[in-house]
N, C-alpha and C positions, 0 to 999 in steps of 0.2 A: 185628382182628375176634376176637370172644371164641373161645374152644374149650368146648364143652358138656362136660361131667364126667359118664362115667358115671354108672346107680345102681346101687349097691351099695356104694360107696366108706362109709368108718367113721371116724372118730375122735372119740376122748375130750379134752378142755381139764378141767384143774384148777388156777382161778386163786386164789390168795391175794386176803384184805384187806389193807386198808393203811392207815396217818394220816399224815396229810400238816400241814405247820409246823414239828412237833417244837417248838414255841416260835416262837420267832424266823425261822426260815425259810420265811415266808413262798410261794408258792407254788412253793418251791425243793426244799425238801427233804422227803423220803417214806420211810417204813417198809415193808416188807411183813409181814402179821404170820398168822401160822398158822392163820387162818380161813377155810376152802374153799369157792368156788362148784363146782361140776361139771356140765359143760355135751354133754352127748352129742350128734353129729351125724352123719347118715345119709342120700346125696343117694339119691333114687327118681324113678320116672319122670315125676312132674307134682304140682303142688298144694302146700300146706305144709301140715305137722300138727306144732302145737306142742303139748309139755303142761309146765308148771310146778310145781314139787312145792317144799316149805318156804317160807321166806323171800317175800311178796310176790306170792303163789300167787292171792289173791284182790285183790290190786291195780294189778297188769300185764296188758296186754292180752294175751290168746293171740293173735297175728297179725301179719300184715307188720311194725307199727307199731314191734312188740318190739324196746328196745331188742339184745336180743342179738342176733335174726334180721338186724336192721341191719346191725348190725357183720359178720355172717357175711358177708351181701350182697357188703359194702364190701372184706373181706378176700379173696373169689373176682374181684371187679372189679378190685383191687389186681397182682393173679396174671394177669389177663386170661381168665379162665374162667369159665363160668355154669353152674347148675344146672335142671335142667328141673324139679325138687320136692326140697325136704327135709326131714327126720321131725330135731326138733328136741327134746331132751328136757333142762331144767333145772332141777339138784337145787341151790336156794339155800340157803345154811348165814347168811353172811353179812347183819347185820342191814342193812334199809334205812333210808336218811334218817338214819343214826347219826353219821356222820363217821369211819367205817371203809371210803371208796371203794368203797362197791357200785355204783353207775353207771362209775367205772372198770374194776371187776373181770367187769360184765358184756360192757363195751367191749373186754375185754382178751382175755377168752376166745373172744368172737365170731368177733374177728379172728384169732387164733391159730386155730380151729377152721376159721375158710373160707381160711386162708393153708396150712393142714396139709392140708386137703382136695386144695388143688390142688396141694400137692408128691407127695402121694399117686396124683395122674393123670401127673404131671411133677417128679419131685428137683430139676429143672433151675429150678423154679416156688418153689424152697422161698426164705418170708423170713427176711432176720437181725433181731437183734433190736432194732438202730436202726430199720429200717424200720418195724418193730409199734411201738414208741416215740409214732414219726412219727405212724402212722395213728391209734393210741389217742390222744394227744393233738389229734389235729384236730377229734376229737368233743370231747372234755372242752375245749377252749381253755387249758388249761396240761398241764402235763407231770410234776406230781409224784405224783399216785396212778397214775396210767398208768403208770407207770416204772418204781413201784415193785412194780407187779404183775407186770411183763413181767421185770425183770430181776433181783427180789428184792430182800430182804437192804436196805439202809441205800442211799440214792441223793442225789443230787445232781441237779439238773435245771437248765434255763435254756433260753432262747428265743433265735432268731437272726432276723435280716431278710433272705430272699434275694432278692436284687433283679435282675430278670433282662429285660434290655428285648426288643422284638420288633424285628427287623432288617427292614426294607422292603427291595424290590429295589434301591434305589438305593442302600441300605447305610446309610440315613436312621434312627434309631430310630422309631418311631411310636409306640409306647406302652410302658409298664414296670409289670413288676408287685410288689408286692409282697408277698409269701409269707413264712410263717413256714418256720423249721428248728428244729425241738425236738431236744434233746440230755438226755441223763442219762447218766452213769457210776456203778457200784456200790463202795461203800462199804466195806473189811473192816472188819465191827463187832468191837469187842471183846468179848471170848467170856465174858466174865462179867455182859457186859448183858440185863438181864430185862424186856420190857416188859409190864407189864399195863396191861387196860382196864377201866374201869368205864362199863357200859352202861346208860342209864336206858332206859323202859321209854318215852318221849316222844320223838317225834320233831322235827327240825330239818331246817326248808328253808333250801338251800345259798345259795338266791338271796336270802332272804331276810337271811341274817347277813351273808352280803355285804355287799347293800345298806345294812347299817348303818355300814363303813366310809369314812370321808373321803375323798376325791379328790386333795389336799393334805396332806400331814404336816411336823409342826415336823425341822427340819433334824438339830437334837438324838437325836429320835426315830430316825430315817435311823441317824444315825451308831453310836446304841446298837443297836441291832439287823445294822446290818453287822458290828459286833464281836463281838456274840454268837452270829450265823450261825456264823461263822466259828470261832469258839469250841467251837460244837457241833460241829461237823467231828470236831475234836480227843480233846474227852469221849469221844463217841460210839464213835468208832476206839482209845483210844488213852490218856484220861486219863478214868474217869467218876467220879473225885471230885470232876469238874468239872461234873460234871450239874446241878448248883442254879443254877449263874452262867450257865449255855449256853443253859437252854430258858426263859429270863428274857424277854419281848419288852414290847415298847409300840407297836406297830403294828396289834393287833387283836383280842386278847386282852380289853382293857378296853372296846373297845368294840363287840364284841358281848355283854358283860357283861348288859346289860339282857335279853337275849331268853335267855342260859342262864342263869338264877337257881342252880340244884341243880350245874347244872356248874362254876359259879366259887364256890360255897362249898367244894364240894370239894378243887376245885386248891388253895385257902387252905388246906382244913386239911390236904392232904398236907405241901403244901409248908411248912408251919409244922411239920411230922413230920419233916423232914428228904428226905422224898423230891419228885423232880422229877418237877411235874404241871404236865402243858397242855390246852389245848383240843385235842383230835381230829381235826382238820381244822376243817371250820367246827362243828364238837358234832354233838351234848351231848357224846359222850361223852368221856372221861376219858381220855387218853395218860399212865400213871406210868413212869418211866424209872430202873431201880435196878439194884443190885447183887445185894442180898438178896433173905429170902422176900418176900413180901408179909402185913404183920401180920395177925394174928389179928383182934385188936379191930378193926380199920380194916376189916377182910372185913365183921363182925358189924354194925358201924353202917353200912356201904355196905349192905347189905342191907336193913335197918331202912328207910332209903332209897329202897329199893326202885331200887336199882342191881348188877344183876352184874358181879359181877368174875370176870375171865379171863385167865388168864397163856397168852399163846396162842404164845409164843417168836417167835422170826426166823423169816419164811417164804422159799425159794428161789422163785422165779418162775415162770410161770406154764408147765404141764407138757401134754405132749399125748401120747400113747395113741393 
């Protein structure tokens, strides 16, 4: 049975952006990158009063529906605690439909905010950050913008099958289910890594790029991109004069090609500059992956472009107040 949450209880969530691929790692691997949502939350005695400010302000619904309110929901239900009302106030920095994980980073703070809530009624109530992991990813159905919001910094992600049957009183199984287990560990980046992003001003539905890749891929393909996954481990952490050959892929890159035009010329002409450029998650926007500044000229025709560029650094994971 739940436990109702005082009102008056307070806390603040500040979660990072994130891109998720880095190239080759496919729903594996995540960045967190130094671009803020901030999510204030305040339980009271009845009703919900949300307001949204920046980012998406005039394209989210104020109301239950919100995807952050969800998540708070989820993360008090998580804790076994409910709220009789709460004053919900979200300042989005964070672009949407870019491929910088704002549906995770809203997912992220939600649940950090109603999990921090109820440690705030009970310490004993507080979650770790596999468990927010867990729960972030059961909204999103993978685990690498999630994870990389929750934990920061450079991540690694994968999915598990739990498989857990229901025992009859005869000691008979009778049914089994099967449940996902999301996992990610964090990453030490190498301190010379700089990431910048180049954001167009166009947005990209996720479901949509998706959809543009195959069901089946040549085995060749597989194998190239296990290599280079793996490969980027290394760069990333540890060797980035490896960056060009790591964030290399053929599993999706090319084919959602057709739906970012501005975003694969790009990549082309970084990557023919010498710097290692990928798709963003599913785009537009631009993942560059370097050591150095970011040029001058390349700033000046991204612009032209009508593309910002942002060197937004490594972000630490997602902070509560």
């Amino acid at each position: 049975m739940s436990r109702t949450l005082p009102a008056g209880l307070s806390v603040t969530a500040r979660v990072p952006a994130s891109s998720a691929n880095l190239g080759p790692g496919f729903d594996s691997l995540g960045m967190a990158l130094g671009i803020y949502d901030e999510i204030e939350v305040r339980t009271t005695d009845s009703g919900l009063n949300i307001r949204v400010e920046g980012e998406g302000a005039d394209d989210v619904p104020w109301g239950p529906s919100h995807l952050v309110v969800r998540a708070i929901e989820r993360g008090l239900e998580s804790a076994g605690v409910w709220a009789d009302g709460l004053e919900v106030v979200c300042r989005n920095v964070i672009p949407h439909s870019r491929g910088l994980g704002s549906s995770a980073s809203a997912v992220v703070g939600g649940l950090a905010a109603g999990c921090a809530l109820a440690a705030e009624f009970d310490p004993a109530l507080a979650a770790s950050t596999d468990q927010l992991v867990q729960l972030a990813a059961e909204f999103e159905g993978h685990p690498d913008n999630a994870a990389a919001s929750v934990l920061g910094g450079i991540v690694v992600s994968w999915t598990e099958t739990d498989r857990a049957a229901d025992i009859g009183q005869d000691g008979v199984p009778v049914a089994e289910h099967h449940g996902r287990v999301y996992r990610a560990v964090r990453l030490a980046a190498h301190p010379s890594l700089r990431p910048v992003v180049l954001i167009p001003d166009v947005r990209s539905a996720t479901a949509h790029t998706r959809g543009l890749l195959p069901e089946v891929v040549p085995h060749g393909d597989a194998a190239f991109n296990v290599s280079r996954a793996a490969l980027a481990v290394v760069a990333l952490t540890q060797r980035p004069d490896l960056l060009m050959p790591a964030t290399a892929d053929r599993l999706h890159q090319a084919q959602r090609a057709p739906a970012l035009p501005l975003t694969t010329t790009w990549i082309s002409r970084l990557r023919a500059a010498g710097i290692a450029a990928t798709v963003s998650g599913a785009g537009p926007t631009v993942l560059a992956l370097g050591t150095c500044e970011f040029p001058a000229e390349l700033r000046e025709l991204a612009a032209l472009d009508g593309l910002r560029v942002v060197e937004p650094g490594l972000a630490d994971g997602v902070l509560i107040d």
